[in-house]
C-alpha positions in Angstrom: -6.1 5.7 -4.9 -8.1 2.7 -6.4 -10.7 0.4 -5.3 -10.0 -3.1 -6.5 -12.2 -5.8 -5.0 -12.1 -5.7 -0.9 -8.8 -3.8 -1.0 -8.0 0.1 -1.3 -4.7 0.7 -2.5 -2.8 3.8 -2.7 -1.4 4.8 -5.9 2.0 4.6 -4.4 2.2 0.8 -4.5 2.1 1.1 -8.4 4.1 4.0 -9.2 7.0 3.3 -7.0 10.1 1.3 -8.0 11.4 -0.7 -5.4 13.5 -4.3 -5.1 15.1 -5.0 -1.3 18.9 -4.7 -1.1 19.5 -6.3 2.0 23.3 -6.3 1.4 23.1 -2.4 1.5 20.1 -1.6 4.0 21.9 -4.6 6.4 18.2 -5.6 7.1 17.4 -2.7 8.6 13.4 -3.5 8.8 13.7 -5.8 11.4 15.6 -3.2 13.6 14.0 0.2 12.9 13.5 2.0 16.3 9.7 2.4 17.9 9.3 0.0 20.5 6.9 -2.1 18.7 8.3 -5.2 16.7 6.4 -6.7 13.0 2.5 -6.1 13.5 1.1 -9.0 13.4 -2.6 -10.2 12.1 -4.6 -11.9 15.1 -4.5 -15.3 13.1 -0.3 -15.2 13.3 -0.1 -14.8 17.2 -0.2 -18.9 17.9 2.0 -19.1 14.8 4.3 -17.0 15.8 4.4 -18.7 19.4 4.2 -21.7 17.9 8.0 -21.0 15.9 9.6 -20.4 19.1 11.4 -23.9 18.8 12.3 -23.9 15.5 13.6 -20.5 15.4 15.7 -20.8 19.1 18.8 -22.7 17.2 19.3 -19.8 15.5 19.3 -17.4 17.7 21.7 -15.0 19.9 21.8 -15.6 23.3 20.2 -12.1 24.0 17.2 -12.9 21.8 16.9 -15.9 24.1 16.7 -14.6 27.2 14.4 -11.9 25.7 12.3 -14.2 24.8 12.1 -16.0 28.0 11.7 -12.9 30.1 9.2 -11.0 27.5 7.8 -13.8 24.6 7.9 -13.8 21.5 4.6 -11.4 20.9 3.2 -8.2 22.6 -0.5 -6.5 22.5 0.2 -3.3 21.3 -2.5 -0.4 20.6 -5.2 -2.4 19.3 -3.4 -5.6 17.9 -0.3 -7.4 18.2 3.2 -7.5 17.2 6.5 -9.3 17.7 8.7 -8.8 21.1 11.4 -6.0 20.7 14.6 -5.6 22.2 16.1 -2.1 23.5 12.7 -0.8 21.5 14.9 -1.7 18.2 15.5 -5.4 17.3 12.9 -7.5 16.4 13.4 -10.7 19.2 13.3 -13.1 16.0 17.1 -11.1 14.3 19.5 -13.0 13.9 23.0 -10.9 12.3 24.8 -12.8 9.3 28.0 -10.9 9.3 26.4 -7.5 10.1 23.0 -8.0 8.0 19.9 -8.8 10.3 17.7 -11.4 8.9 14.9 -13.5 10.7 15.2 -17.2 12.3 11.7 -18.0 12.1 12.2 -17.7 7.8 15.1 -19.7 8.5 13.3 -22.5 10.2 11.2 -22.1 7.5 13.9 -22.7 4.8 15.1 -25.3 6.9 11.5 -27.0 6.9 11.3 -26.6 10.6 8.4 -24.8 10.5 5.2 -24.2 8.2 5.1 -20.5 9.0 7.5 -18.4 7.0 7.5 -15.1 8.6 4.7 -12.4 9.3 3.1 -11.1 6.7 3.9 -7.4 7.8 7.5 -8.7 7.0 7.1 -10.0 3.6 5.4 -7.5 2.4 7.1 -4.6 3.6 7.5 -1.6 2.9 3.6 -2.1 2.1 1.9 -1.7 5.1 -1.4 -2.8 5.4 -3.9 -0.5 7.4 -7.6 -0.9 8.1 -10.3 1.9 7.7 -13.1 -0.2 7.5 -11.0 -2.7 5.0 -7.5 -3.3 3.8 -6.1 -0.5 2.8 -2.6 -0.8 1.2 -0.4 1.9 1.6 3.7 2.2 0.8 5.8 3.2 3.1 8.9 5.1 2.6 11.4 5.0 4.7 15.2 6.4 4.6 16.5 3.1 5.3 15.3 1.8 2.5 16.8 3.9 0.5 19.1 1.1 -1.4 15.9 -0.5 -2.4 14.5 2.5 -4.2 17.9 3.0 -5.8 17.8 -0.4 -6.9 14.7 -0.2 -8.3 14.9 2.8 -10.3 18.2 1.4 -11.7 16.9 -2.1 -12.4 13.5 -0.9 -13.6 11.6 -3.1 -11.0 8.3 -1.8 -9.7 7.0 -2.3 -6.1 4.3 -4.4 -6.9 6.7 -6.9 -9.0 9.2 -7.3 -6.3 6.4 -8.0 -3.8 4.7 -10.0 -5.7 5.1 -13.6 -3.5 4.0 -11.8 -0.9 0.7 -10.2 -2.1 0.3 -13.6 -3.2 0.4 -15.0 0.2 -1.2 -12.5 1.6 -4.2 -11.9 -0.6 -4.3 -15.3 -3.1 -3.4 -15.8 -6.8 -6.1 -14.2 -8.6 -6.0 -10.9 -6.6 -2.4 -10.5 -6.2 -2.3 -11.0 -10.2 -5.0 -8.6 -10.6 -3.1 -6.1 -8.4 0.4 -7.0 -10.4 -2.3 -6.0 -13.6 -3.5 -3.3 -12.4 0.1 -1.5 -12.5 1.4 -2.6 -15.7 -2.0 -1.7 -17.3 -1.1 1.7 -15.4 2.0 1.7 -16.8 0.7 1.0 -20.4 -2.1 3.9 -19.7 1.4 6.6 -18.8 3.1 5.8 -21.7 0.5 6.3 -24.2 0.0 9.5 -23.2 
């Protein structure tokens, strides 16, 4: 684990090789089971509500009436997270043959809306947890097993394939530093 400016990030995020393979997985992280839908920072909750609109032309029936009869967010332990259906389906899925993907980043691509999707999403499998400050942690799980696979065959790193994300989520210059930070890791491994 390292300690690199306001973050703490496990060395997980630097070692692992990971690149999504949504064609495989079918999208699976927007329908793993729990009850709970894509946590969501406190600052996302209007934007989220506020994507409704642009995201309901793309949506199933069934995510619209859950919508109407839940919303699009629910407080959950000590924050917030996106609506679930049948404690599976994020509300916001919407299937493309039989791969679940998300309207509101299709609004987004559309330029119907300025938010893209929340950043639990885009940088998953990193989860973000808090004790006492970010602390970055990945998370493996099974159904992302084509993205590990991929990867390892490709030679992409976690921290590469993420790296938009960390972008948005933490700025530029620490999301470079983070990106550093592994290859300089790398460098350290393969000198010795």
């Amino acid at each position: 684990m390292i300690s690199l400016d306001h973050l703490l990030i496990d060395n997980g995020v630097f070692t692992s090789q990971f690149a999504c393979d949504v064609a495989r997985c079918k999208g699976a992280c927007c329908t793993l089971p729990g009850g709970a839908g894509a946590p969501l920072r406190e600052d996302e909750v209007p934007l989220v509500r506020g994507s409704v609109d642009a995201a309901l032309p793309y949506l199933s029936d069934r995510s619209r009436e859950a919508l109407k009869r839940m919303g699009p967010v629910e407080q959950v332990h000590n924050g917030w997270a996106t609506t679930c259906i049948d404690d599976r389906d994020c509300v916001f899925v919407v299937y493309e043959n039989d791969v679940a993907t998300c309207a509101i980043e299709k609004a987004w691509h559309a330029g119907t809306t300025a938010f893209r999707k929340p950043i639990s999403c885009h940088l998953f499998p990193i989860r973000v947890a808090d004790f006492g400050g970010p602390y970055l942690h990945y998370e493996r799980f099974a159904e992302c097993a084509p993205g590990r696979e991929r990867g390892r065959v490709e030679g992409i790193r976690l921290v590469d394939s993420l790296h938009e994300a960390l972008e948005r989520a933490f700025g530029t210059e620490l999301a470079s530093k983070i990106v550093a930070y592994g290859s300089s890791r790398d460098e350290r491994e393969d000198r010795t």
